[in-house]
matplotlib code that plots the C-alpha trace (Angstrom):
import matplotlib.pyplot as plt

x = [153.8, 153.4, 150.2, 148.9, 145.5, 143.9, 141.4, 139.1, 136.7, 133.7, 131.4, 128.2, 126.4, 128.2, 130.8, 134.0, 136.9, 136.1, 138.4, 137.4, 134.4, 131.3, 129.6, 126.7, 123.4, 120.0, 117.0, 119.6, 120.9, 124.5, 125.3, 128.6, 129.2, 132.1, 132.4, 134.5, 135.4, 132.7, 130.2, 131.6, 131.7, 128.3, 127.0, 128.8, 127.6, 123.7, 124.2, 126.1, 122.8, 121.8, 125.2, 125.2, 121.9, 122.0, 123.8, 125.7, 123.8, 125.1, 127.9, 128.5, 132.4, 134.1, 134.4, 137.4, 139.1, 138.6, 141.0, 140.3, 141.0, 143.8, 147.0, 147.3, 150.1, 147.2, 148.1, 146.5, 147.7, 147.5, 149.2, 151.9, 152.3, 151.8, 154.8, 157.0, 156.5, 157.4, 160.2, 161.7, 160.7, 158.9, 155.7, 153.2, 149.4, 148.0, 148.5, 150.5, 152.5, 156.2, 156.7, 159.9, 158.3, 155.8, 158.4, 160.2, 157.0, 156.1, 159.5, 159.3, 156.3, 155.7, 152.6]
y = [-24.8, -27.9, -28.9, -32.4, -33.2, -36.2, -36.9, -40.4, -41.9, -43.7, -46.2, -44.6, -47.2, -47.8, -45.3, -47.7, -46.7, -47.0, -48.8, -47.5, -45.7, -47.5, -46.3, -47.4, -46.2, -47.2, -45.8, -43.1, -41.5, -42.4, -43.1, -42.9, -44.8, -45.2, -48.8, -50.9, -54.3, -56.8, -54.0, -53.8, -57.4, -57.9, -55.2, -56.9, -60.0, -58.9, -56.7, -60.0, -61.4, -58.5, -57.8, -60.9, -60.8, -57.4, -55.8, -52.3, -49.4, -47.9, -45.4, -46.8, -47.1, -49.8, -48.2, -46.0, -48.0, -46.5, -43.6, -44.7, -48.8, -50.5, -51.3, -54.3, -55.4, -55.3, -53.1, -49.2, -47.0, -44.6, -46.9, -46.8, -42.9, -42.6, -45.0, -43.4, -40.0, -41.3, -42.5, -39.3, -40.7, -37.7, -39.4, -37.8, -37.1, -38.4, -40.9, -43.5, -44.9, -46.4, -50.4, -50.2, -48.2, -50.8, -53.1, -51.1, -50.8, -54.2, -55.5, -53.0, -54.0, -57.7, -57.0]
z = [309.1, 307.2, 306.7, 304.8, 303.1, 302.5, 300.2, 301.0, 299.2, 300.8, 300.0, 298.6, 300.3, 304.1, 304.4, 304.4, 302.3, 298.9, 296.4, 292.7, 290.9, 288.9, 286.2, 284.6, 282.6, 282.9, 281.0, 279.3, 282.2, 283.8, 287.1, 288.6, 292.4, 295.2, 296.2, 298.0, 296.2, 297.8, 296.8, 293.6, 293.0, 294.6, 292.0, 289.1, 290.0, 289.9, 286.8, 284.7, 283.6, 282.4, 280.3, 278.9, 277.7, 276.0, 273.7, 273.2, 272.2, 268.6, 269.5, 272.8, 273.9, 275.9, 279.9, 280.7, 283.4, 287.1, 288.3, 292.1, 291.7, 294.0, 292.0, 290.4, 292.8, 295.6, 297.9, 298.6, 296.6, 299.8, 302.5, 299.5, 299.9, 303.6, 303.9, 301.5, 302.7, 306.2, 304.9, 303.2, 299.9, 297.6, 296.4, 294.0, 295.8, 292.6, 289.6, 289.2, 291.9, 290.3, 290.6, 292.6, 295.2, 296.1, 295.9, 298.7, 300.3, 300.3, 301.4, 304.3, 305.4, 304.7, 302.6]

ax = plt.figure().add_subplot(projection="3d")
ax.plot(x, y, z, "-o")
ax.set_aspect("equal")
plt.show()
């Protein structure tokens, strides 16, 4: 029997898919959130005041980039795998996804 799991990430704040992970601290505790890109942007855009204003903390680090972000070729990293495994193609569940495959994915599918 085969069987296939998915794993989806949801907005924190309306349930739609989520696109990559925030994180943030405020009054010395960290905060970590699922977001889709407007509400990422809308949060980035509120917060930018603030960031420009301050400065870092001693000891603080520049932010690891996001584990759960679309691909920099903008298209979902999952539609990616769904298609390839439809297609016969053996896919990794997680990390990177290799450039030529979205280039046969996006030729395929005209995104």
């Amino acid at each position: 029997m085969a069987q296939r799991v998915q794993t989806l990430f949801l907005d924190d704040l309306d349930g739609s898919e989520a696109e990559s992970t925030v994180r943030f601290a405020l009054d010395g505790s960290e905060y970590e959130i699922d977001l889709n890109a407007a509400h990422t942007e809308d949060l980035r855009k509120v917060l930018a005041p603030y960031v420009r204003a301050a400065r870092r903390s001693p000891g603080s680090k520049r932010p690891a980039r996001t584990a759960r972000r679309g691909s920099a070729a903008g298209v979902s990293n999952s539609e990616v795998r769904d298609w390839a495994k439809s297609q016969g193609i053996e896919v990794k569940d997680r990390g990177r996804i290799p450039a030529e495959l979205v280039v046969k994915f996006k030729a395929a599918t005209g995104n």
